[in-house]
PANULO-552997 format. One record per residue (C-alpha): residue number from 1; residue in one letter; x, y, z. Coordinates in steps of 0.2 Angstrom, whole numbers, plus 5000, padded with zeros to 4 digits. Layout:
BEGIN
+-----+------+------+------+------+
! seq ! type !    X !    Y !    Z !
+-----+------+------+------+------+
! NUM !    a !    X !    Y !    Z !
...
+-----+------+------+------+------+
end
This chain:
BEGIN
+-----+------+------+------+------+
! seq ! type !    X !    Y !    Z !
+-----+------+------+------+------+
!   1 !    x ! 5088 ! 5037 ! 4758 !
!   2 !    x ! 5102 ! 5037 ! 4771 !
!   3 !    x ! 5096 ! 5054 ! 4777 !
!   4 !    x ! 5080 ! 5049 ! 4779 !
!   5 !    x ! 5085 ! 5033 ! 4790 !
!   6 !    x ! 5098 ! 5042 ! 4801 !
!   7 !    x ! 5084 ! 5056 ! 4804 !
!   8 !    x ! 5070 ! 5042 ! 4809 !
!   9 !    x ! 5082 ! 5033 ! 4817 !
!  10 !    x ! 5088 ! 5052 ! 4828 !
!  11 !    x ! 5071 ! 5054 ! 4832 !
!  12 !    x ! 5067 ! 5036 ! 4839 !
!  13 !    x ! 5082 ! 5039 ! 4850 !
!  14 !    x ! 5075 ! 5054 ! 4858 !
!  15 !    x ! 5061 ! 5049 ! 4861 !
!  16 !    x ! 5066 ! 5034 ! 4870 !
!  17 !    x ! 5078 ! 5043 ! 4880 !
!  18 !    x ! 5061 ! 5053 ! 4887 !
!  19 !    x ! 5051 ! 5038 ! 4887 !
!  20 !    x ! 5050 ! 5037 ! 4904 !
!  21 !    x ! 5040 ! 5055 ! 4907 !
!  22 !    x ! 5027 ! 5049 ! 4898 !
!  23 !    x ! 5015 ! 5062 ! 4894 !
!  24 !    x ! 5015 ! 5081 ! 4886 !
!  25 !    x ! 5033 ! 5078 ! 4880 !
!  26 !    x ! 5029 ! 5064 ! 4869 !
!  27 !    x ! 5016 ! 5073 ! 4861 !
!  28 !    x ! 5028 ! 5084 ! 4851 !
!  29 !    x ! 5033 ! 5072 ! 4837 !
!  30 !    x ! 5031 ! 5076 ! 4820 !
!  31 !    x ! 5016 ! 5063 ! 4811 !
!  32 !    x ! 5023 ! 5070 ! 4795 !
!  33 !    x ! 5043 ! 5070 ! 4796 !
!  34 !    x ! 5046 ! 5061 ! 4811 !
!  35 !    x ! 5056 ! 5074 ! 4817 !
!  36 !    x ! 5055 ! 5082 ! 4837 !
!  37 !    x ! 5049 ! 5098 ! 4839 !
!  38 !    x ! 5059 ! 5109 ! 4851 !
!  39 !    x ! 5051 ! 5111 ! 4868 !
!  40 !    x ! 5053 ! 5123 ! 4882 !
!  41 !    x ! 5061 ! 5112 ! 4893 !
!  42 !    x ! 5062 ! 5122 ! 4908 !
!  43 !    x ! 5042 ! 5124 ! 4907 !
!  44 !    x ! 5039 ! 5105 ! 4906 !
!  45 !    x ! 5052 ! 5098 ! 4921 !
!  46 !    x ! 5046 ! 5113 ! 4931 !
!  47 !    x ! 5044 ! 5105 ! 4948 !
!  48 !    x ! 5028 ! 5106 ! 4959 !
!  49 !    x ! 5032 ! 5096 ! 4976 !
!  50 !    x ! 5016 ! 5102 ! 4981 !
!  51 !    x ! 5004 ! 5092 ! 4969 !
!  52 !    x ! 5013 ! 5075 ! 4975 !
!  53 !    x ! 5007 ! 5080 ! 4990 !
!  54 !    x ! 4988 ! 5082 ! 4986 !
!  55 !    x ! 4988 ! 5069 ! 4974 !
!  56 !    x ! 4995 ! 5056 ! 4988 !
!  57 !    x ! 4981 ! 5061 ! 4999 !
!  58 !    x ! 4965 ! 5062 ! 4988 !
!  59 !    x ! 4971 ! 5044 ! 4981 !
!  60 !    x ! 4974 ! 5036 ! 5000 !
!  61 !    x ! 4956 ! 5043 ! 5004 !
!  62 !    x ! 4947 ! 5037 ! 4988 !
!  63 !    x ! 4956 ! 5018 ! 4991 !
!  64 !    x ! 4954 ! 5018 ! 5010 !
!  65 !    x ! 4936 ! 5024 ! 5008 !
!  66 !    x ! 4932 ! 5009 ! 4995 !
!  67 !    x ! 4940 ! 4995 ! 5002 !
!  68 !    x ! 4937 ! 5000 ! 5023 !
!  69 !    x ! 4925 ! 4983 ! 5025 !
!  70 !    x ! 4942 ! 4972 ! 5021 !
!  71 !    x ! 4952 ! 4985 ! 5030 !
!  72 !    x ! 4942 ! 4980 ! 5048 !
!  73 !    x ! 4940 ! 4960 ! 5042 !
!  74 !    x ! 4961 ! 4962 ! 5040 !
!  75 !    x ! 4962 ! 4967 ! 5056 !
!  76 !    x ! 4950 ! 4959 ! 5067 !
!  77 !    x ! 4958 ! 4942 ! 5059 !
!  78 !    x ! 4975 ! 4946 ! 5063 !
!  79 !    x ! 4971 ! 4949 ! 5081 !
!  80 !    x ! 4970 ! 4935 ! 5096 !
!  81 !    x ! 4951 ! 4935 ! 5096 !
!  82 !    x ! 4948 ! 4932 ! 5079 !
!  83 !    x ! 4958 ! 4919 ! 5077 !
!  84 !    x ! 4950 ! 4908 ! 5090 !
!  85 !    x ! 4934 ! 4909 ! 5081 !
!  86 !    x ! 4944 ! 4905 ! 5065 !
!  87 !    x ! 4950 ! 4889 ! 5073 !
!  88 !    x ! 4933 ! 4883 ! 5079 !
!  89 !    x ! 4927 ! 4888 ! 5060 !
!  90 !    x ! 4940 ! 4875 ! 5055 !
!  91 !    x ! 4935 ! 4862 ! 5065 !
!  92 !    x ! 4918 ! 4861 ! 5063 !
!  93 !    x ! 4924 ! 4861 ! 5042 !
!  94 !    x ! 4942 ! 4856 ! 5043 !
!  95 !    x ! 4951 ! 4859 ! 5029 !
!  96 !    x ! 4958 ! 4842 ! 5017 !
!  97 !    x ! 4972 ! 4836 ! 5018 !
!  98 !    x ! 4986 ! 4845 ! 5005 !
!  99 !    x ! 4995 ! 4831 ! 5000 !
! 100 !    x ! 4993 ! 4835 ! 4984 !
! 101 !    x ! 4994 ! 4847 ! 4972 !
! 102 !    x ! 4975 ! 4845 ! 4966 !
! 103 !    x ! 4968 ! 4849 ! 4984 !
! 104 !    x ! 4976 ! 4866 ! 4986 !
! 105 !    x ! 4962 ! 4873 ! 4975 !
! 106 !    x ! 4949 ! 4868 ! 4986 !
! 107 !    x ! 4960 ! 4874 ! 5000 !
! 108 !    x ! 4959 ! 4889 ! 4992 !
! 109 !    x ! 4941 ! 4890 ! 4989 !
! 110 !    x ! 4937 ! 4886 ! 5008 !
! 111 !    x ! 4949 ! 4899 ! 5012 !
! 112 !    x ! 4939 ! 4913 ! 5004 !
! 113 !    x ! 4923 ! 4906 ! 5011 !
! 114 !    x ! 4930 ! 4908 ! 5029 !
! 115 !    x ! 4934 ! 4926 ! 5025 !
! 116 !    x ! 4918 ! 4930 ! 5017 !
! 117 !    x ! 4908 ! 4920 ! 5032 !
! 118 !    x ! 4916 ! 4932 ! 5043 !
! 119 !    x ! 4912 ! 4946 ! 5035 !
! 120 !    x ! 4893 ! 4942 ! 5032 !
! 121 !    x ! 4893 ! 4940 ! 5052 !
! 122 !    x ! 4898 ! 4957 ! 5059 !
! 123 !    x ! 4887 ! 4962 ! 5045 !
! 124 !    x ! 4873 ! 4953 ! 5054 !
! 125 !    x ! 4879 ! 4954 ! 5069 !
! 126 !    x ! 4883 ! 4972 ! 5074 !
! 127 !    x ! 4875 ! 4980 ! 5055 !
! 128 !    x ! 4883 ! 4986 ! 5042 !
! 129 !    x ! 4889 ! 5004 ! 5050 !
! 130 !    x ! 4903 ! 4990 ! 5057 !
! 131 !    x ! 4910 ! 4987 ! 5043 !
! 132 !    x ! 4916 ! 5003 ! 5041 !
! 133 !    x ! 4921 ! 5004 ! 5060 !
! 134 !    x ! 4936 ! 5015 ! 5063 !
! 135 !    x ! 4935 ! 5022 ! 5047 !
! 136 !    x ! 4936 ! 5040 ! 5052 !
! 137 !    x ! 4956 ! 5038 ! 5062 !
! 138 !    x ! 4957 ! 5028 ! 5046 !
! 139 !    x ! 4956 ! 5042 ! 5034 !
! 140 !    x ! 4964 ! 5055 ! 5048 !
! 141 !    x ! 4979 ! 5042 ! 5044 !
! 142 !    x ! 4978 ! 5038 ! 5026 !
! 143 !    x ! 4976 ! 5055 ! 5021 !
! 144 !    x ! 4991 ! 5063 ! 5029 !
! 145 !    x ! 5001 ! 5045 ! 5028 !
! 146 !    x ! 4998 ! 5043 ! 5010 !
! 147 !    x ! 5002 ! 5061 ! 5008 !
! 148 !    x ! 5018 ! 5061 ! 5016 !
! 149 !    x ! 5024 ! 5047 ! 5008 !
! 150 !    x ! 5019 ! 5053 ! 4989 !
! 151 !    x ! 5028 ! 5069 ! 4994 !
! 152 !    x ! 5045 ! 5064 ! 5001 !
! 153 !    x ! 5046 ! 5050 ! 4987 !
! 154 !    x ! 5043 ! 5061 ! 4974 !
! 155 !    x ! 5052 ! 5074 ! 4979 !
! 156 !    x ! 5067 ! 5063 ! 4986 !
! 157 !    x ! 5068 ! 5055 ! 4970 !
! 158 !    x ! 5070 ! 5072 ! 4959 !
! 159 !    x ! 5081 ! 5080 ! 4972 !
! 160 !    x ! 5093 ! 5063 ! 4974 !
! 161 !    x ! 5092 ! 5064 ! 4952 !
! 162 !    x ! 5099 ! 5080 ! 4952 !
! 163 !    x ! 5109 ! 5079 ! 4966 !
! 164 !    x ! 5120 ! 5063 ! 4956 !
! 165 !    x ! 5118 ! 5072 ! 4938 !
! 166 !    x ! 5104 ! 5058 ! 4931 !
! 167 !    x ! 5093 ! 5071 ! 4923 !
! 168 !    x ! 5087 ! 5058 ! 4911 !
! 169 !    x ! 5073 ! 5048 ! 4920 !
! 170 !    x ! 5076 ! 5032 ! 4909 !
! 171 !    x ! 5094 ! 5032 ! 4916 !
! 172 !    x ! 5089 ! 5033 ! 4937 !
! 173 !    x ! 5095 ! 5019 ! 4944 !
! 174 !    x ! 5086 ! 5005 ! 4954 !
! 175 !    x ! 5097 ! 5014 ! 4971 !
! 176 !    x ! 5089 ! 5029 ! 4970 !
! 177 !    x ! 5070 ! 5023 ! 4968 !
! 178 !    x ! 5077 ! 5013 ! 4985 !
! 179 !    x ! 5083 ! 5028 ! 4993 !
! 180 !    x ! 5069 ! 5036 ! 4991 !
! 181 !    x ! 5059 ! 5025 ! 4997 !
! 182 !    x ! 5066 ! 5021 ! 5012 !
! 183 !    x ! 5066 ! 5038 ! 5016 !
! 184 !    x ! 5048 ! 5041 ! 5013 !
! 185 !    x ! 5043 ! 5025 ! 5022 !
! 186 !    x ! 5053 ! 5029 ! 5039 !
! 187 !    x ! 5046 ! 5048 ! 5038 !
! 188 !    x ! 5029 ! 5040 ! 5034 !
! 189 !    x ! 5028 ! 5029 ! 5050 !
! 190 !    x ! 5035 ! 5040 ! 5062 !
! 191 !    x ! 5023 ! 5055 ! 5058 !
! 192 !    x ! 5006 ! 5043 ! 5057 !
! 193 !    x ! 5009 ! 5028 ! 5069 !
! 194 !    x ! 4999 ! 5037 ! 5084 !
! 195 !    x ! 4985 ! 5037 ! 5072 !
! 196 !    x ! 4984 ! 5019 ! 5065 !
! 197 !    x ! 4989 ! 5012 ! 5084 !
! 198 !    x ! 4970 ! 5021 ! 5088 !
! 199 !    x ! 4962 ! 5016 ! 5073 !
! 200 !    x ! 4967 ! 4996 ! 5078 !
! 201 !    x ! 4962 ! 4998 ! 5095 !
! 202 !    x ! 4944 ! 5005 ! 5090 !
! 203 !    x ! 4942 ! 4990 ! 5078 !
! 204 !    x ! 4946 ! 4979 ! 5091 !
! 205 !    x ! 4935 ! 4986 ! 5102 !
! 206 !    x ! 4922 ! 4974 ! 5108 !
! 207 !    x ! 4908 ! 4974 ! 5121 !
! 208 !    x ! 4912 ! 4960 ! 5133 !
! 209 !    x ! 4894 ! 4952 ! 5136 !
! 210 !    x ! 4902 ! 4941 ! 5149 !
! 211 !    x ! 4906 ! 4954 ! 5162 !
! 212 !    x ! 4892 ! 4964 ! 5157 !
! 213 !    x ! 4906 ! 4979 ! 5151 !
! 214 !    x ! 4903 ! 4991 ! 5138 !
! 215 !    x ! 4915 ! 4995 ! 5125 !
! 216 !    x ! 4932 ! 5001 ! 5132 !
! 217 !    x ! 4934 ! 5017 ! 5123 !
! 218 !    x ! 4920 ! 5030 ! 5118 !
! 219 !    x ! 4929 ! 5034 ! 5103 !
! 220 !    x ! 4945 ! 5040 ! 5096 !
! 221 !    x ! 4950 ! 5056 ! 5109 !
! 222 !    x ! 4946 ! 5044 ! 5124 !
! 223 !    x ! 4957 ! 5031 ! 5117 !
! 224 !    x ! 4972 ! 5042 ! 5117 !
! 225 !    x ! 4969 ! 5048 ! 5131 !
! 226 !    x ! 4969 ! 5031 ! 5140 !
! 227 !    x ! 4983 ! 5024 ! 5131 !
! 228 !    x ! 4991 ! 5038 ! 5137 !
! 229 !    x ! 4983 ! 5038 ! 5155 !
! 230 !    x ! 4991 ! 5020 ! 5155 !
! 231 !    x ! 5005 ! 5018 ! 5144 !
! 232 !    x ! 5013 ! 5033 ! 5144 !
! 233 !    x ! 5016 ! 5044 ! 5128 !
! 234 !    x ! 5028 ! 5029 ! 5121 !
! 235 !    x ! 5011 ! 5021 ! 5120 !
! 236 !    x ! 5004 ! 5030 ! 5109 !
! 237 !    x ! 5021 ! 5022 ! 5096 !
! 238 !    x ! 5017 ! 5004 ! 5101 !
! 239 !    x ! 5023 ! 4995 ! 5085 !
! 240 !    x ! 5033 ! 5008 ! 5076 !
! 241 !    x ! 5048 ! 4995 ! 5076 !
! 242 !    x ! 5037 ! 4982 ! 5067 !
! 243 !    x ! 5029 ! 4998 ! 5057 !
! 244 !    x ! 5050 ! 5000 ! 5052 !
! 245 !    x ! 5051 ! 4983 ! 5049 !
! 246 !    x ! 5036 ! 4988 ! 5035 !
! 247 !    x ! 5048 ! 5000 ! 5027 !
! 248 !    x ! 5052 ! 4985 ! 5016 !
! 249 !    x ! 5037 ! 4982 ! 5010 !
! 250 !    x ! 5033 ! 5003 ! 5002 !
! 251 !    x ! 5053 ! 5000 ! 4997 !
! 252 !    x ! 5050 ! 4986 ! 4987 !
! 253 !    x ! 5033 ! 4992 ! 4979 !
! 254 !    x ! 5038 ! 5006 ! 4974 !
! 255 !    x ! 5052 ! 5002 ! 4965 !
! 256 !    x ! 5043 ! 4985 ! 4956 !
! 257 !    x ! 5031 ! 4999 ! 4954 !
! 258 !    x ! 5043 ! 5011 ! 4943 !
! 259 !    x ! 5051 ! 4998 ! 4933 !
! 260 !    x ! 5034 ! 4991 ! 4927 !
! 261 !    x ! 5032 ! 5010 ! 4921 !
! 262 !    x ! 5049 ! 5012 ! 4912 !
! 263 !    x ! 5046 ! 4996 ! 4902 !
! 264 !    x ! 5025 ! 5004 ! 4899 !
! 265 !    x ! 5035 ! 5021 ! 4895 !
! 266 !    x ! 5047 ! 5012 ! 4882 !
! 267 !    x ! 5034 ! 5004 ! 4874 !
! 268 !    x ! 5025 ! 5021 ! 4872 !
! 269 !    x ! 5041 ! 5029 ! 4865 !
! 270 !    x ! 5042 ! 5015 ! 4852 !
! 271 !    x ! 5025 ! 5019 ! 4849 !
! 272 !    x ! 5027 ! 5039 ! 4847 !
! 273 !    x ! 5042 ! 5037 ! 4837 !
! 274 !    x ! 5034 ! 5027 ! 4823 !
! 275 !    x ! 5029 ! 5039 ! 4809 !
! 276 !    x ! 5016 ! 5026 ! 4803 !
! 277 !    x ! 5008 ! 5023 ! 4820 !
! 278 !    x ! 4992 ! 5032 ! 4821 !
! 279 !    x ! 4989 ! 5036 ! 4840 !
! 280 !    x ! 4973 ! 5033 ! 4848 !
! 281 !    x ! 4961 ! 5029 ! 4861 !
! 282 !    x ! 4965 ! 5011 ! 4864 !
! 283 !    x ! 4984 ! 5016 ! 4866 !
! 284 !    x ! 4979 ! 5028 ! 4881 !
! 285 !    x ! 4966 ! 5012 ! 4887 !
! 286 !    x ! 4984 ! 5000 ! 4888 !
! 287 !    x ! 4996 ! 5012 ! 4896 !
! 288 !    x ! 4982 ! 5020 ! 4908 !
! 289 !    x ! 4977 ! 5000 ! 4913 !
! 290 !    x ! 4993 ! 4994 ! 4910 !
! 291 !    x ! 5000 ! 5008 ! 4923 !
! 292 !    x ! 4986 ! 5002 ! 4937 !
! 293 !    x ! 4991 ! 4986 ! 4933 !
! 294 !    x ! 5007 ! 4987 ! 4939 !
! 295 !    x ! 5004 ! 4998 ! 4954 !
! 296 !    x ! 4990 ! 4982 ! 4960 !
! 297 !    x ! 5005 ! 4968 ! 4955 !
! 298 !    x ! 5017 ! 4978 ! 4963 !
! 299 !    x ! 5007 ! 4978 ! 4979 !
! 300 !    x ! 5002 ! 4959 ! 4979 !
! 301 !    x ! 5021 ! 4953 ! 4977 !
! 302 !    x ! 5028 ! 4967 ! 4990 !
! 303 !    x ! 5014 ! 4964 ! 5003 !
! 304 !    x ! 5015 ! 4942 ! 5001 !
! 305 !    x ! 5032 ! 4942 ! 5004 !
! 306 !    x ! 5031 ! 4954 ! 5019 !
! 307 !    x ! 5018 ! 4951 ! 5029 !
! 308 !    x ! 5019 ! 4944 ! 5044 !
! 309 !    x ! 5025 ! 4960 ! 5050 !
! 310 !    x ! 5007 ! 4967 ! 5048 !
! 311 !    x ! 5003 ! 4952 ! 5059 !
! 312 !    x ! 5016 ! 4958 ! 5073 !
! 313 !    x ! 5013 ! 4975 ! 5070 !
! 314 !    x ! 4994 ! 4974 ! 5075 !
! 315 !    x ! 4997 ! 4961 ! 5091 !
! 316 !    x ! 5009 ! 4976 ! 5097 !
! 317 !    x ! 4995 ! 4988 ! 5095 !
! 318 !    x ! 4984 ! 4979 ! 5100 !
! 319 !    x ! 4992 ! 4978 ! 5119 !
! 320 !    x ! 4985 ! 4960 ! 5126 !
! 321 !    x ! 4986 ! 4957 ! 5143 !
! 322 !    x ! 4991 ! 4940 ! 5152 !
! 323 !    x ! 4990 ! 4935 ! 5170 !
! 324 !    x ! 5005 ! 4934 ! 5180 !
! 325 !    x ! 4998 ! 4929 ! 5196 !
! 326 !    x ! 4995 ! 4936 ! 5211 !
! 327 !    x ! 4979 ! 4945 ! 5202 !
! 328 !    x ! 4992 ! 4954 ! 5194 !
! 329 !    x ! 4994 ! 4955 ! 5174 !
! 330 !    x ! 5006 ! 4959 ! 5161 !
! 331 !    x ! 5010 ! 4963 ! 5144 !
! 332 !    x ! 5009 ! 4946 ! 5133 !
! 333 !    x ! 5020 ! 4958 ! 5119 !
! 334 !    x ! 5036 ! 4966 ! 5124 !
! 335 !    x ! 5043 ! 4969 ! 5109 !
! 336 !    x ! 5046 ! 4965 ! 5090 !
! 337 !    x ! 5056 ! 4951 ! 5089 !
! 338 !    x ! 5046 ! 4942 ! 5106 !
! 339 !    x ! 5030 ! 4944 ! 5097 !
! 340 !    x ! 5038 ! 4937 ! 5082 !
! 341 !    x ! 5043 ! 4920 ! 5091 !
! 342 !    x ! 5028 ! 4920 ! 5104 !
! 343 !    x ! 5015 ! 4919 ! 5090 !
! 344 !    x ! 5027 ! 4908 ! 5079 !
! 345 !    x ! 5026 ! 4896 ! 5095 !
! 346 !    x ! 5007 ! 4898 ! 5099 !
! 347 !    x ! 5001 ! 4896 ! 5082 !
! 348 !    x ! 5014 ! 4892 ! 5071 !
! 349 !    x ! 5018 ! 4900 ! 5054 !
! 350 !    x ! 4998 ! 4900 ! 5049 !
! 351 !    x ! 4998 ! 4913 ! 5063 !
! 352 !    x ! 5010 ! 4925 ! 5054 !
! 353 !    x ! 4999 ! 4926 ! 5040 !
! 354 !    x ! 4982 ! 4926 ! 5051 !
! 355 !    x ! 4971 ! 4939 ! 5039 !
! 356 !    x ! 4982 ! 4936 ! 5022 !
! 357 !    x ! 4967 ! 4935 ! 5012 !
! 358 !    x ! 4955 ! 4951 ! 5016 !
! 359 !    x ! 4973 ! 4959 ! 5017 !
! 360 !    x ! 4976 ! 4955 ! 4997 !
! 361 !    x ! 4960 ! 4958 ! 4994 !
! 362 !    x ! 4961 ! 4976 ! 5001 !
! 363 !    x ! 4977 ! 4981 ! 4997 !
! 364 !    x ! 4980 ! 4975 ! 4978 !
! 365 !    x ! 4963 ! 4985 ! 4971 !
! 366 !    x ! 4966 ! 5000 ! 4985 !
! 367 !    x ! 4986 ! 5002 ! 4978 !
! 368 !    x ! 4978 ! 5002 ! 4960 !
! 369 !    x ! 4963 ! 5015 ! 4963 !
! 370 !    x ! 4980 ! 5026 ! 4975 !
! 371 !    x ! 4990 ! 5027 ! 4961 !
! 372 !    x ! 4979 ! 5028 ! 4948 !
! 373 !    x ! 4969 ! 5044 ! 4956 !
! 374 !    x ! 4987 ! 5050 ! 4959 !
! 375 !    x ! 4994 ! 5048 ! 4940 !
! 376 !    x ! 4979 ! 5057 ! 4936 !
! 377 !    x ! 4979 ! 5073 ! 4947 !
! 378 !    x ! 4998 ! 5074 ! 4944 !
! 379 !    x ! 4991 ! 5074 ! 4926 !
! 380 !    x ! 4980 ! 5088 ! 4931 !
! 381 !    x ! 4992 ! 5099 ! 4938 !
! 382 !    x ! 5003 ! 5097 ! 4925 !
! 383 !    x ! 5017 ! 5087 ! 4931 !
! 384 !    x ! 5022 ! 5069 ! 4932 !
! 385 !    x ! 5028 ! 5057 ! 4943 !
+-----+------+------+------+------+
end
């Protein structure tokens, strides 16, 4: 009898130990002794850089195709135009009083109904192609954004493991999941922000009935070409400081992100290493759900506490103009942190978080259907992440 418990208990323990690679390594645990099998272990952590890279990509486009009708409501809300039609919303239904506890629910409710309200009118307004307005630079920057990103914190991860000796993925510390992370983030809005700064200006685009004007920009060549007509090449990186300031946000999803899968991986380890627990399908339906899950919470605590950056980061883009007499006109944004306090002082702290709601709505199911499809084809190309 003490054999038998110090083998159950060997086998337990080496299976935890890999219970954060979750996947064709798990599978080789004797039903009948409880023992591991030896596996070729140069076969199963064989790297493939190159499958982080699709899988980044294919996810980014399935999400950003699935959720563009939020993506435009974000963005027109967050920008000046938007917001005056929000306040006159509220004051022909302003909201109660929150002097209570019990009123935040309706607050809540009324909030949701301004969004949606919105949305039904560009819908009515200017048909339902505007919805997905912009979605075309939207997926020219997804696509490679996401892709980048994938690839350098994947690969930034396994290469910063070896490089410090942690070849067990359940020992990587909380430092290197930053690391890479901040790497991928700062690569990933360098590389991308000419993109995004076209795709905002074309969802702002909007005819100017008063002036009798058509829409500014034809589509998205012409837009570079006038922003860089006007502004210059540095134009064309309008916002890339508030973009770095967004670093925080992928940081700190991505590692909530991996710690909710070390605790889902140890729970399947448990699982595996119990001779008397029969595997099946509803124990792939919890770690599958319980892995998108995670990448949807991760996103809706990383992207609340950062936001107004997004805020800030669209009003750069953006480029509003104000007079400065004269005829004459200027810039109303010069920079990050003047855009910060302008819109603080204009509109108050309500204004930092101008679009919350569409935001959340977009990005907590579109971070979930990202890293889910990206799981998956990493699963396919046999590898993990």
């Amino acid at each position: 009898m003490p054999f038998s418990t110090t083998s159950q208990t060997s086998s337990a323990q080496a299976h935890l130990g890999k219970g954060d690679d979750i996947g064709e390594e798990l599978m080789i645990q004797s039903r009948e002794t409880g023992e591991v099998i030896p596996q070729d272990n140069d076969r199963n952590s064989q790297a493939k850089p190159f499958a982080h890279f699709v899988a980044g990509g294919i996810g980014g486009m399935t999400a950003a195709t699935l959720t563009s009708p939020l993506d435009v409501l974000k963005t027109r809300l967050q920008s000046d135009f938007y917001q005056a039609q929000l306040k006159s919303l509220r004051a022909a239904h302003p909201l109660p009083p929150s002097h209570s506890i019990a009123t935040l629910p309706r607050i809540a409710l009324l909030h949701f109904q301004e969004t949606f309200q919105i949305l039904r009118s560009i819908h009515v307004h200017e048909g339902w192609r505007a919805l997905f307005k912009g979605l075309g630079p939207n997926l020219i920057g997804v696509v490679p954004a996401r892709a980048i990103n994938f690839y350098v914190y994947g690969n930034g991860k396994r290469i910063l493991s070896d490089y410090f000796n942690y070849r067990d993925a359940r020992e990587t510390p909380v430092g290197i999941h930053l690391a890479a992370a901040a790497v991928a983030g700062i690569a990933t809005g360098t590389a991308t922000n000419p993109i995004w700064l076209v795709k905002t200006r074309l969802q702002l685009d909007k005819s100017n009935a008063e002036h009798g004007k058509g829409r500014q920009y034809k589509n998205s060549w012409d837009c570079i070409k006038q922003t860089v007509r006007h502004e210059g090449i540095r134009g064309l990186y309008k916002g890339l400081s508030a973009s770095y300031l967004g670093v925080t946000e992928s940081t700190l999803q991505w590692v909530m992100y991996e710690q909710m899968k070390m605790h889902l991986a140890r729970r399947e380890a448990v699982k595996r290493a119990d001779p008397n627990h029969i595997y099946n399908f509803w124990d792939d339906v919890e770690l599958w759900g319980g892995r998108i899950c995670a990448a949807g919470l991760a996103k809706l605590i990383a992207a609340a506490a950062t936001y107004p950056h997004e805020v800030v980061r669209t009003r750069l883009r953006q480029a509003p103009t104000v007079s400065a007499g004269d005829g004459k006109v200027q810039m109303k944004y010069t920079g990050l942190v003047q855009c910060f306090k302008t819109v603080a002082k204009e509109e108050g702290m309500v204004g930092l978080y101008g679009g919350l709601t569409p935001h959340l709505l977009r990005v907590v199911p579109s971070a979930a259907i990202m890293f889910g499809m990206y799981e998956v084809i990493l699963r396919l190309f046999g590898t993990t992440s």
